[in-house]
N, C-alpha and C positions, 0 to 999 in steps of 0.2 A: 256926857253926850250933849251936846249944842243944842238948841231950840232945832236947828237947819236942817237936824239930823233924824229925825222923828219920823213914827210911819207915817202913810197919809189916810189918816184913822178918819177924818171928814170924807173924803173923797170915796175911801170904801163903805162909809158908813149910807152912800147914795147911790150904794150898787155897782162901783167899779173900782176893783181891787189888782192895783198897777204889782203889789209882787207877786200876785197870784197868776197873773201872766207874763211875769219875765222868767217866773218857775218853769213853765210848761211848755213855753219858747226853749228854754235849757235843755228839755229833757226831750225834745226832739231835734238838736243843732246839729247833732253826730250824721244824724239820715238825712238833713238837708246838706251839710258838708260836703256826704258821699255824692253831691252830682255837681262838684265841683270841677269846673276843666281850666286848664291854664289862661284862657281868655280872660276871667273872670279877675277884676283888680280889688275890690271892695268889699270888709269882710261883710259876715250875715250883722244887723246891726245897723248900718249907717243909712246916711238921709237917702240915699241912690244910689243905684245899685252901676257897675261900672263895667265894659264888659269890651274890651280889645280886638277890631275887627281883623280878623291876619290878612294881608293884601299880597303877602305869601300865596296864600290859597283862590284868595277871590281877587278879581281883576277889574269887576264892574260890579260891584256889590249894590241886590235893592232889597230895604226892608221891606218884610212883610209882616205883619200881626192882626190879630185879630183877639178878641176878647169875649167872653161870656161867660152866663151861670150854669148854674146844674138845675135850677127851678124847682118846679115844687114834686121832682124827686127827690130831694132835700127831706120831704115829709111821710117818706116812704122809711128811708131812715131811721126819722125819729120814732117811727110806729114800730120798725123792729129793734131799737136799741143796738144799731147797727150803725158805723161811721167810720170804718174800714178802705170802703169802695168810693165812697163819692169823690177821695181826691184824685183818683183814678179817672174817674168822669170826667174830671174839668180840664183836667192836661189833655186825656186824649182825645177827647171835644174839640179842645183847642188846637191841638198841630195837625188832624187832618182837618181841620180848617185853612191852611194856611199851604198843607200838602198838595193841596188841590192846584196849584201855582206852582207848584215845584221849588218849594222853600225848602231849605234844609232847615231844621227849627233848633236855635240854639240858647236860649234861655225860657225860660217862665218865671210869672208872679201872681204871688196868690191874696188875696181878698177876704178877709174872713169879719161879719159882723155878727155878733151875735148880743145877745139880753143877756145871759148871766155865762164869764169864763170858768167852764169846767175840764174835768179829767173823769173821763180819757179822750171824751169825747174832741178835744183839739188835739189833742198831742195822735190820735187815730187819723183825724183829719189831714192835716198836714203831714203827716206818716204814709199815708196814702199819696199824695202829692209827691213829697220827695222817691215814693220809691217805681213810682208811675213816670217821671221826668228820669230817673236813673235809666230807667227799662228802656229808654228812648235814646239814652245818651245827650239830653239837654240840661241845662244847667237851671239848679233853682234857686235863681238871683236872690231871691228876696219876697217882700211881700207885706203887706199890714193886716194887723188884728186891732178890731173896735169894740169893747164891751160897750154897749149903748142901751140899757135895762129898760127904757124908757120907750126905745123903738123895737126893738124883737123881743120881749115878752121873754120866753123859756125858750125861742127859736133863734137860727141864725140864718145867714146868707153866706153862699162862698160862692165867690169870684174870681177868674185867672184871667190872665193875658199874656199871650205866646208874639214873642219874636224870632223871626226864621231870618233868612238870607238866600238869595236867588241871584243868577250870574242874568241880568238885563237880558241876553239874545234868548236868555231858555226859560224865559216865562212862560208857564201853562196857561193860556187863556180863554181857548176854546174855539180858536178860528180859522183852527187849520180843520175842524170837523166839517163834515161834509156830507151829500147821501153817498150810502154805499158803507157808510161805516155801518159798524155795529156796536150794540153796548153790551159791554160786559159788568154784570155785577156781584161785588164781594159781600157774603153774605156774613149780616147780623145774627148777633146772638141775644137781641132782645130790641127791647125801648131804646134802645140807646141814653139822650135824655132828654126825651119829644113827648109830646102825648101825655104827658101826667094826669092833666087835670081830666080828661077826658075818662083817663083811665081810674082813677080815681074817683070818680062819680060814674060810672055802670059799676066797678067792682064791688067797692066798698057802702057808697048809696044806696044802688039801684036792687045791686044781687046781693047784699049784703055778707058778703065772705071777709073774711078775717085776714091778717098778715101770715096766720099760721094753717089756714084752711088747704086741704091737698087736691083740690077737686081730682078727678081719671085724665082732663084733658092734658094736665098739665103733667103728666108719665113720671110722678113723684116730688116732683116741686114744689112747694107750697105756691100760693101766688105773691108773698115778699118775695121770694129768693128769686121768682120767674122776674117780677118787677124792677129789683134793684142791680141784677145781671149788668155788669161793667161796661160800659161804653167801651167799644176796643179801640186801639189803634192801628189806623194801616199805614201808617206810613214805610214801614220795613217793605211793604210790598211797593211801592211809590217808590219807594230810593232803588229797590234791587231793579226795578225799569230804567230807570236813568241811567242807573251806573249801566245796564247793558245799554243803554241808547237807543229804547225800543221809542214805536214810534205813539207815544202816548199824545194825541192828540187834543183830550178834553177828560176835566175828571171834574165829578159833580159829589161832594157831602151830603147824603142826602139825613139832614137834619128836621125840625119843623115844617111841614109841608108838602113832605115826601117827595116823590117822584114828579106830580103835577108843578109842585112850585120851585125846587132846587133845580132840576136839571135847564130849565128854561134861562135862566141867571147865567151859565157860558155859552150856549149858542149863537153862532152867526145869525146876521140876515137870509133868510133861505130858505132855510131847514129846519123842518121839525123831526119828533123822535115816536115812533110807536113801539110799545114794551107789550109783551106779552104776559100776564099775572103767572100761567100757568108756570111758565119757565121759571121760576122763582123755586130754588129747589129745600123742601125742607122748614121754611119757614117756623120761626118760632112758637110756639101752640098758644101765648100768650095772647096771642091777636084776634086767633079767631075763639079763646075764651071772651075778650070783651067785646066781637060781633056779635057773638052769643048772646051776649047777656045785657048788653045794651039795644040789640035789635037795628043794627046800625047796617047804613047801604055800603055796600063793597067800597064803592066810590070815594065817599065820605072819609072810609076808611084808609084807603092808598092818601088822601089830602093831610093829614094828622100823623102819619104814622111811617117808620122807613118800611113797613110789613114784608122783614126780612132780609133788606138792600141796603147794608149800609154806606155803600160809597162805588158810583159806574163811575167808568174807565170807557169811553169813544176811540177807537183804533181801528186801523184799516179792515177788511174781513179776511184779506188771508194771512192777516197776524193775528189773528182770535187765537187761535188756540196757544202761538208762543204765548201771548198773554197770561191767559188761562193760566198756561206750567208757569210763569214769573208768580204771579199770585199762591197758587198750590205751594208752589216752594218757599214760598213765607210765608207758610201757615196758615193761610184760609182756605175757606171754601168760595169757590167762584162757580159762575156761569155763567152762557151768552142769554140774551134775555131780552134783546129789541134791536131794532134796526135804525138809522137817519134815513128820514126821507127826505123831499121836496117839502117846507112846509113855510110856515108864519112864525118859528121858534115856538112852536108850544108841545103839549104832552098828551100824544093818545093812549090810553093804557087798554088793551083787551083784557076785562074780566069775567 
């Protein structure tokens, strides 16, 4: 064996062990592989990732993407030795981000830094991801892993970025909405991935409960399992409106800031939106466990949180209810839930 040939016994001797992650990269290549679609030119591996736009299909194609973290849900996770779901969260974070515009999303890439590379914990991570991006039918291009020991401790960071594709005339942007619409909203099955730290200091701080504690609000949940509940994807329901050609006029993500600060981001000049709390059907118990126990104003709470809503749909009022059935029959639960009025583009909520 060569000098040239040798491990790199320095290098991991300083906390970053290059075979130890192109092991773990290997042992999940099969499930990133599987969301492979013929666009895609470049195998998993190279400097860029390469990806074939067909002009077959698209005539006036415009990217869309957008990027983000999962936050410090991340540390919800690591409290239950749980790394399953979060790659779940970051894809479908990401493409109903982009859904909102009526992108069809056709690849992702994923971000991963972490302090020390372990198993199972990446090969779970990115296992999550590949099979979150399958479930979509988007491609997982690619992606980078950083062992960085010096900056995440025993933690990491995961990161993704979603590119779609949109036909120029059928951009979603919210200005065909009007008064006299209504909104409809598909209802959450949790946090989404908003609100941690908040929820994290009343749960854990404040009430002092555990990952594993089962309080009665939570109908047998513990509060981890109520906590780290998957960010969903809508977009199935986003595509089955298109493809019928409904008249989807505005659709808002409601991530960070809930109701008061996302839906404001596609309204016209004009109009504003009032939502009624009550109409919000079913709500997750998770929310009003940390009104509870943090003593927090209703208000406060709609600003922080999707408190149930993860993603309105603005359409005319007497397509509500086709709506509605588009939505139902891809798998959610919907409702109408506010009205456009005459306004200054902001957010009145009755609670």
């Amino acid at each position: 064996m060569s000098k040239m040939e040798g491990k790199s016994e320095a290098y991991k001797a300083a906390g970053v062990d290059i075979d130890l992650a192109t092991q773990l990269l290997k042992n999940v290549k099969g499930r990133i592989s599987a969301t492979r679609t013929p666009q895609v030119l470049a195998p998993i591996g190279g400097f860029g990732g390469l990806y074939r736009i067909d002009l077959t299909k698209w005539k006036h194609p415009v990217m869309v993407v957008s990027v983000d973290g999962v936050g410090t849900k991340l540390m919800i996770a690591a409290m239950m030795d749980k790394y399953d779901t979060v790659g779940h969260d970051i894809v479908n974070h990401c493409i109903n981000d982009i859904a909102v515009q009526g992108a069809t999303p056709v690849y992702f890439m994923d971000y991963i830094g972490i302090g020390k590379m372990r198993s199972p914990l990446y090969e779970d991570v990115l296992s999550g991801c590949a099979d979150a991006c399958k479930a979509e039918g988007v491609c997982l291009i690619g992606g980078e892993s950083a062992e960085m020991p010096g900056m995440y401790g025993n933690d990491f960071d995961l990161v993704g970025c979603i590119t779609g594709i949109v036909e120029e005339d059928q951009i979603i942007t919210g200005e065909n909405i009007k008064p006299g619409h209504v909104a409809l909203g598909i209802c959450s099955k949790g946090l989404q991935t908003n609100g941690f730290s908040l929820a994290r200091k009343v749960l854990f701080d404040k009430a002092g409960y555990k990952v594993d504690d089962r309080p009665a609000e939570l109908c047998g949940k513990s509060v981890g399992e109520a906590l780290i509940e998957p960010h969903q994807c809508f977009w199935k329901a986003v595509k089955s409106a298109l493809d019928a050609k409904f008249p989807l006029d505005g659709i808002a993500h409601i991530t960070g800031g809930g109701l008061y600060d996302n839906v404001p981001r596609i309204l016209p000049e004009g109009v504003g939106v009032h939502f009624d709390a009550s109409a919000i059907k079913n709500p997750p118990p998770i929310f009003s466990l940390i009104q509870k126990a943090g003593e927090i104003d209703p208000y406060e709470m709609f600003r922080v949180f999707n408190m149930g809503v993860g993603m309105v749909w603005f359409v005319p009022a007497d397509r509500a209810d086709e709506g509605l059935s588009i939505i139902r029959n891809a798998g959610f639960d919907a409702m109408r839930i506010g009205e456009v009025t005459v306004g200054d583009r902001k957010v009145q909520i009755t609670l």
